[in-house]
N, C-alpha and C positions, 0 to 999 in steps of 0.2 A: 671415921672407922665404923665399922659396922658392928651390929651387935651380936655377938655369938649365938648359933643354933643354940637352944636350949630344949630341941627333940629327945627324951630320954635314948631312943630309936637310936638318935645321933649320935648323942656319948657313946653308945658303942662299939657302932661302926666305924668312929673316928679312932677308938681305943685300939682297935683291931687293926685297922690299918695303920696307926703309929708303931706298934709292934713290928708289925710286918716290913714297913718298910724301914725303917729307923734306921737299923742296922748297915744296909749298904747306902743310904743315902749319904748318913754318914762317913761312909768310908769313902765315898765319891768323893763328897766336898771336902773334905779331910785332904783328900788326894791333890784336890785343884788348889786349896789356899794354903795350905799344914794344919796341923792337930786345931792350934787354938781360934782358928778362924772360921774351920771348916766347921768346931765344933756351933759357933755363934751364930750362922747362918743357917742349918742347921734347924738349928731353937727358932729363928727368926722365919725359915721356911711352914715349919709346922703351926706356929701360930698365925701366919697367912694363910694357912689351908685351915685352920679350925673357922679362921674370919668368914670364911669364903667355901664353908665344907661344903653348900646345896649345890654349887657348882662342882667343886674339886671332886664330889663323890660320885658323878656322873660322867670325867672324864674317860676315854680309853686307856691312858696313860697316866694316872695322876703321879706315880712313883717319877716319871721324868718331866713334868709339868715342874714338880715340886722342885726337882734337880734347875731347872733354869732359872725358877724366883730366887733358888740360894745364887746361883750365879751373878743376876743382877743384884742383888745386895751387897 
């Protein structure tokens, strides 16, 4: 496992963006597994995007990036 960005810069950005997308992501996976799964993968999505932020925060897409790692989980 990698070691978390520790860029002050970062924690923001990544703050900002979990806000923003949380919400439907949630409600996607929610959608695809029900409440208690969608919620776990989820949590498990975002903490692979915090692992992996220098990338994920350069995506086009990172909001449906994120959506397929909940999937394969």
């Amino acid at each position: 496992m990698e070691a978390p960005n520790t860029n002050p810069g970062s924690d923001q950005a990544f703050t900002r963006f979990v806000k923003e997308v949380e919400p439907r992501l949630s409600y996607a996976l929610a959608a695809a597994f029900g409440p208690e799964v969608g919620a776990e993968v989820t949590a498990d999505s975002f903490e692979w995007a915090w692992e992996h932020w220098e990338k994920v925060s350069g995506m086009e897409n990172p909001a449906g990036y994120l959506y397929r790692v909940g999937q394969s989980k």
